[in-house]
C-alpha positions in Angstrom: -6.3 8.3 5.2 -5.9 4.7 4.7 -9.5 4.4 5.3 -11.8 5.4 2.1 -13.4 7.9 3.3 -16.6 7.9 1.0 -17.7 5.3 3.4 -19.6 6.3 6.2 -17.6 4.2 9.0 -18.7 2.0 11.6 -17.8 3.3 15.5 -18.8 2.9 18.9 -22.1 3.4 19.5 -23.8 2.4 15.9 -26.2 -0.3 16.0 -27.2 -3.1 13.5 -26.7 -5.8 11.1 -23.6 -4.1 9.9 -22.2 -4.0 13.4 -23.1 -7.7 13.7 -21.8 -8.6 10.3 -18.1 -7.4 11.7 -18.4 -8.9 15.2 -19.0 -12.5 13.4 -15.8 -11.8 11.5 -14.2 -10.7 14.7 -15.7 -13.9 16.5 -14.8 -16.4 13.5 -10.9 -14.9 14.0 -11.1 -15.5 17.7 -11.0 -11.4 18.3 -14.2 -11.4 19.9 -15.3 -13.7 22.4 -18.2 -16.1 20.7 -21.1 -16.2 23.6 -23.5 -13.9 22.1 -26.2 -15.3 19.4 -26.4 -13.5 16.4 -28.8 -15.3 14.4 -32.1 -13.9 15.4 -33.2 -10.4 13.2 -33.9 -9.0 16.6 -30.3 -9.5 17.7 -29.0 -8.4 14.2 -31.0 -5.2 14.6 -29.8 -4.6 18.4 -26.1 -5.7 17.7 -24.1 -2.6 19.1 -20.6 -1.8 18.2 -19.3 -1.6 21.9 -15.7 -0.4 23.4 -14.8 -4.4 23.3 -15.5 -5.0 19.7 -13.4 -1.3 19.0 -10.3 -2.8 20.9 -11.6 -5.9 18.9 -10.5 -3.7 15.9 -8.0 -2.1 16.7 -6.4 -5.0 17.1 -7.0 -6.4 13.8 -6.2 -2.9 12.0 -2.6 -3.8 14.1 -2.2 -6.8 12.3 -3.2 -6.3 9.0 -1.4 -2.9 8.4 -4.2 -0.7 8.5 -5.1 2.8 9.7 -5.5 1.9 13.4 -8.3 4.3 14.6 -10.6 1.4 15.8 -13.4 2.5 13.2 -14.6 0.0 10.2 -14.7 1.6 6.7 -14.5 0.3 3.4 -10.7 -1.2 3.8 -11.1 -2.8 6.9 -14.7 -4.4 6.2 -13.1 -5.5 3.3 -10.3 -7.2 5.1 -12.3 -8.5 7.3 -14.4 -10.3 4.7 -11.1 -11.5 3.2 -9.9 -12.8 6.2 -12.4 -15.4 6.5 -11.1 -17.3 3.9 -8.7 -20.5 4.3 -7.0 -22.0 1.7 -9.4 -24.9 0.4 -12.5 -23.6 1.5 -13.3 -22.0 -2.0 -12.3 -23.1 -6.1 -9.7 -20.3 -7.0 -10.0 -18.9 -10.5 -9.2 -15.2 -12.2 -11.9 -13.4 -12.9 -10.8 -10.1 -14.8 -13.9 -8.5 -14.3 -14.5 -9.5 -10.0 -10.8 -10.6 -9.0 -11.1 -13.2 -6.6 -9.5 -11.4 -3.0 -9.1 -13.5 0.8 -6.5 -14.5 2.3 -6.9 -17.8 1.0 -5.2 -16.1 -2.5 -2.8 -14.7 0.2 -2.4 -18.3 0.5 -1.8 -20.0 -2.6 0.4 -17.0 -3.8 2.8 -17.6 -0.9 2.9 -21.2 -1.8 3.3 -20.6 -5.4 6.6 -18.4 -4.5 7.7 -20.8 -2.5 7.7 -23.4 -4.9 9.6 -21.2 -7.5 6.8 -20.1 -9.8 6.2 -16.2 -10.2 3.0 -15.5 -9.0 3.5 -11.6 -8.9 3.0 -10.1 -5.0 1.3 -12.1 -2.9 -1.6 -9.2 -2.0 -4.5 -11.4 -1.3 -5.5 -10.8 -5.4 -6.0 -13.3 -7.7 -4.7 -11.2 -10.7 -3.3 -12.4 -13.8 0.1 -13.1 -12.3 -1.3 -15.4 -10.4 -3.4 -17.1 -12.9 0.1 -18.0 -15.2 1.9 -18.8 -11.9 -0.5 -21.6 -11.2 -1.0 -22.8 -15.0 2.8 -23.0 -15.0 2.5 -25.1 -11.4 -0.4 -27.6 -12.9 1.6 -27.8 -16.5 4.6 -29.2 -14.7 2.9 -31.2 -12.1 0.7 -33.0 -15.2 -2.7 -31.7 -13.8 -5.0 -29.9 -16.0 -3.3 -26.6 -16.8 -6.9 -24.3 -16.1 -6.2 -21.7 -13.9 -8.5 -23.0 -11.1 -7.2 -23.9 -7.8 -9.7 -27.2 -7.0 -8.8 -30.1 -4.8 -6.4 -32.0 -7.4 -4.0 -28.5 -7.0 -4.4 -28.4 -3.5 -3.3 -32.0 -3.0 -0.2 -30.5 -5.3 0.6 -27.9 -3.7 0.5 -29.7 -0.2 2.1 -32.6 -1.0 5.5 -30.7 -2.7 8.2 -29.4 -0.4 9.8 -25.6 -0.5 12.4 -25.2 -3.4 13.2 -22.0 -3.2 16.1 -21.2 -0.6 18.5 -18.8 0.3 16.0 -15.4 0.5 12.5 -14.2 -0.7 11.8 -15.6 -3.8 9.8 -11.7 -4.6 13.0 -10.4 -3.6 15.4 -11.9 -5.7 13.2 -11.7 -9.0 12.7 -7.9 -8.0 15.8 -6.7 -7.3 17.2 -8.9 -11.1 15.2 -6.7 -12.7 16.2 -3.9 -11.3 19.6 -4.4 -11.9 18.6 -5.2 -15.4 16.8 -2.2 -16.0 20.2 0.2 -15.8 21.1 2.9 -13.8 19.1 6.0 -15.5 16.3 7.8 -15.3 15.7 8.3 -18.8 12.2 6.7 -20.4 10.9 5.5 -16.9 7.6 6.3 -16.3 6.7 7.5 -12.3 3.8 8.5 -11.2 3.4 11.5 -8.8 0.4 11.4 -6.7 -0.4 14.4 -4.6 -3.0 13.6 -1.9 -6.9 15.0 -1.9 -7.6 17.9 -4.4 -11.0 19.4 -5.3 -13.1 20.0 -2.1 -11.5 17.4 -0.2 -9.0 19.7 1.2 -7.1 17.7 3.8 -5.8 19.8 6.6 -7.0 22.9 6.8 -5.1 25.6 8.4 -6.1 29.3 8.1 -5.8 29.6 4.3 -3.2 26.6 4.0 -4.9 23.5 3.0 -2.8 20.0 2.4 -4.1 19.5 -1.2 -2.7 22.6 -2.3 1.1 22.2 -0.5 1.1 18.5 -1.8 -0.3 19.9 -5.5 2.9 22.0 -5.3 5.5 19.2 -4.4 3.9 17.0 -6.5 4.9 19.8 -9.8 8.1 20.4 -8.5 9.1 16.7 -8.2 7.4 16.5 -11.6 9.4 19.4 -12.9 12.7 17.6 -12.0 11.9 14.0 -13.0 11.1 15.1 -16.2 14.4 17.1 -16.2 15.9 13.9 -15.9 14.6 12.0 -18.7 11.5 10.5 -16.8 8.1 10.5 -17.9 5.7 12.1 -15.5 2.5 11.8 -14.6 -0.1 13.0 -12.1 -3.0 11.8 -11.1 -4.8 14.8 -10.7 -5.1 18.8 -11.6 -5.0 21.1 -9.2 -9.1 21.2 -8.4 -9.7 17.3 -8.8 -9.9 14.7 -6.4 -10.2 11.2 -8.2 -10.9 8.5 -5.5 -8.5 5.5 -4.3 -9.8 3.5 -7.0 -9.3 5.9 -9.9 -5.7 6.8 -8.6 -4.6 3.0 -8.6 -6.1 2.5 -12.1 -4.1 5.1 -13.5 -0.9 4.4 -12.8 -1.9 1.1 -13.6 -3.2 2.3 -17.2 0.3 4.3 -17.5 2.6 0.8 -17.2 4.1 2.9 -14.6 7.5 1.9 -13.1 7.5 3.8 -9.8 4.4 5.9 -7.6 5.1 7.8 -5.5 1.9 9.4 -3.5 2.5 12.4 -1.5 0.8 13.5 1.8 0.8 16.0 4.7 -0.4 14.6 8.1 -2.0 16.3 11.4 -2.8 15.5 14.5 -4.3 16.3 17.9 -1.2 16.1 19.7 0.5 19.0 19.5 3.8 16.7 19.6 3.0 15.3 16.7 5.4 16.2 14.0 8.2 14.7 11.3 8.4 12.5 8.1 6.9 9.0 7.6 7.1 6.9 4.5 4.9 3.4 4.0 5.2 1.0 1.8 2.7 -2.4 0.5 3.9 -4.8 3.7 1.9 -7.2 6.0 4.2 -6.8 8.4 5.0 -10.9 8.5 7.4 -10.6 5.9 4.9 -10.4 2.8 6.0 -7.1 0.9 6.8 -4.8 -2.0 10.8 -5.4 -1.6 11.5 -2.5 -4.4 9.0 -0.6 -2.5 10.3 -0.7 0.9 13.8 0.0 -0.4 12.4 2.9 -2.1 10.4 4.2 1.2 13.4 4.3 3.1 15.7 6.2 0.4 13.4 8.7 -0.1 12.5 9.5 3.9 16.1 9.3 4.3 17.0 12.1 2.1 14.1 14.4 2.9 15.4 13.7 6.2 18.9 14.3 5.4 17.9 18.0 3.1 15.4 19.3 5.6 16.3 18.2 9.2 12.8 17.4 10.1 12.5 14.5 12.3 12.3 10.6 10.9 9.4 8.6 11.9 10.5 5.6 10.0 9.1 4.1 7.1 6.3 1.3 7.5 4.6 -1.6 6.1 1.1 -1.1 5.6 -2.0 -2.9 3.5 -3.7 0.2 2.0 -5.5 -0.1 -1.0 -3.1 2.8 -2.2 -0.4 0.5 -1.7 -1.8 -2.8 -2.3 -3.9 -2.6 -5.5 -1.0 -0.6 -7.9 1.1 -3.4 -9.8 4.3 -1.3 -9.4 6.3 -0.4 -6.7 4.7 2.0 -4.5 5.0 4.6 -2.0 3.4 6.5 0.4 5.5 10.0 1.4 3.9 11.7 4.6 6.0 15.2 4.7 5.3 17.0 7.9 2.3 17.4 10.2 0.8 20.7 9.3 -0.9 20.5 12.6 2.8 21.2 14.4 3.6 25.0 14.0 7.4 24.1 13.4 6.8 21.7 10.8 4.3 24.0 9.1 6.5 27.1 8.9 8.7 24.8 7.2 6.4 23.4 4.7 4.9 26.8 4.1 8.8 27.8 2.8 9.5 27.0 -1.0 12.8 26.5 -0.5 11.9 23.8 1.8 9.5 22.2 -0.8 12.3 22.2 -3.5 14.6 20.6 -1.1 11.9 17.7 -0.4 11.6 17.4 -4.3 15.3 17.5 -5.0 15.6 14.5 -2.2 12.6 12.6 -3.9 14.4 12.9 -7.8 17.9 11.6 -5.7 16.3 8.9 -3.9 14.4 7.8 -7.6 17.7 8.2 -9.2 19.4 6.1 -5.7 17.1 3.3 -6.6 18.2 2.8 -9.6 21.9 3.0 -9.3 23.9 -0.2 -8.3 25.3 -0.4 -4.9 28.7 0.5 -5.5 28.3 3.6 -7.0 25.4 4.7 -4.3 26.6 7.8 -2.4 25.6 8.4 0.8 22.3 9.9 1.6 21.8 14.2 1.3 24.6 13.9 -0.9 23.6 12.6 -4.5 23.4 15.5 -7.2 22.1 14.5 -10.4 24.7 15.4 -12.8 23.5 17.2 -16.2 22.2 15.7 -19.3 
């Protein structure tokens, strides 16, 4: 589900310049051991994705927060491609039409924190965040204030020690404005996004399908957020299924404050079974801090309301995650492929209960921490 799947992926046992397109990448990160010529379009056209370059992979999906399933879609080529950059080896500018994505952006953005200047989440985009981050840097430094990120900048930026200190510069600009936004839920706009829809069905069981549980959560949490004074939106109707890209956009269109994207999982084990949240997180200490605060409040009171078992919330680099400019979650609620945790689900007093925990863990988030009750116990009192 990280994985796009309008992409035909990559596995063991395709051939071709594709498959030798990703083993350079995996050779120029050291992955893949570099003894095998690839520059020949005979070799190109015999490059085979083998069971070394899927552990290969598999260990890069590991590190970068992806789906690890040892396949190359459209996220992890396109990780792969950004991962070959290093800071310097490319002018940076924003470009609102192509945004500029590597880990060389990665790169700068990190410094630019560093150094004190908001440069929005460092995400590997060079968005307009970043752009007024680094015209703010090259203003005070007396370089030409342009935007780009040349060799005059990167002298800058190298030459200037850390002055921010005393926690993550992200984290203490995000939770201010928390604080500053007050403790209500009145005005806010959230965004509900419940997985699949149209003839992408998810998991299919008899006549149970995920779209259709998650289209139901998805109106009940929408039915008591708007209760509450929030403005609600979803990204899709019950037969539609707009893709990654379409989702993102809109609750970036809608100036949304929260999104919150809402999933059942399955899998071949028939142990398989619980609740899982993810937030955007590399997992070396690059993340959404609102986000992962709001990933573990909400798992913890579905948790805490249903008595289904906590798998932990995660970091991870999805698209889902990465490309929406707000705080943003991923809720996994149950593995319909587990007969407990399906009779559960298929119950709608259990699906009221997960939305009555998702409206207390919105209204959690923004209360300030001494009037925070403990988790399964927040009721929302009436307007």
């Amino acid at each position: 589900m990280g994985t796009d799947s309008r992409m035909q992926p990559l596995r063991v046992g395709d051939r071709g310049p594709a498959v030798a397109d990703v083993q350079v990448s995996l050779r120029i990160l050291g992955l893949l051991p570099d003894d095998v010529p690839m520059t020949e379009g005979e070799s190109l056209e015999s490059a085979e994705f083998d069971d070394a370059t899927e552990v290969a992979v598999r260990h890069f999906q590991q590190v970068r927060g992806l789906s690890v399933d040892g396949r190359v879609g459209e996220e992890t080529y396109r990780a792969l491609s950004e991962a070959r950059w290093s800071l310097g080896d490319r002018l940076l500018r924003y470009d609102p039409e192509r945004p500029m994505r590597g880990d060389d952006v990665t790169s700068l953005q990190e410094r630019l924190l560093e150094l004190g200047y908001d440069a929005g989440r460092a995400d590997g985009i060079l968005g307009p965040e970043t752009e007024l981050g680094l015209r703010a840097f090259q203003r005070d430094y007396g370089l030409t204030s342009d935007g780009t990120c040349g060799p005059a900048t990167l002298r800058a930026l190298r030459q200037l020690g850390r002055k921010v200190t005393g926690g993550r510069p992200q984290l203490l600009r995000q939770s201010a404005s928390l604080v500053d936004s007050g403790p209500h839920l009145i005005g806010r706009r959230i965004v509900v996004d419940p997985g699949h829809g149209g003839e992408e069905a998810g998991f299919t069981q008899g006549e149970t399908t995920e779209a259709d549980l998650v289209f139901d959560l998805a109106s009940r949490i929408e039915g008591r957020l708007a209760a509450a004074g929030a403005m609600v939106f979803l990204t899709r109707g019950r037969d539609q299924n707009p893709s990654l890209a379409e989702r993102t956009a809109f609750a970036n269109d809608a100036r949304a404050d929260l999104f919150v994207s809402l999933h059942l999982d399955s899998h071949g084990s028939e142990h398989a079974r619980g609740v899982a949240s993810y937030y955007y997180g590399t997992g070396s200490g690059v993340s959404s801090t609102v986000g992962e605060q709001f990933a573990n409040l909400a798992r913890r009171e579905v948790i805490a309301r249903t008595g289904m078992l906590d798998l932990g919330s995660h970091p991870k680099t999805w698209d889902l995650l990465r490309m929406t400019r707000m705080p943003a979650v991923r809720l996994d609620c149950g593995y319909l492929s587990h007969p407990v945790d399906r009779l559960l689900l298929l119950d709608a007093r259990l699906r009221s209960a997960i939305a009555h925990a998702v409206l207390a863990a919105v209204q959690r988030l923004y209360l300030p921490a001494e009037a925070d009750p403990p988790t399964g116990t927040f009721v929302l009192p009436a307007i």
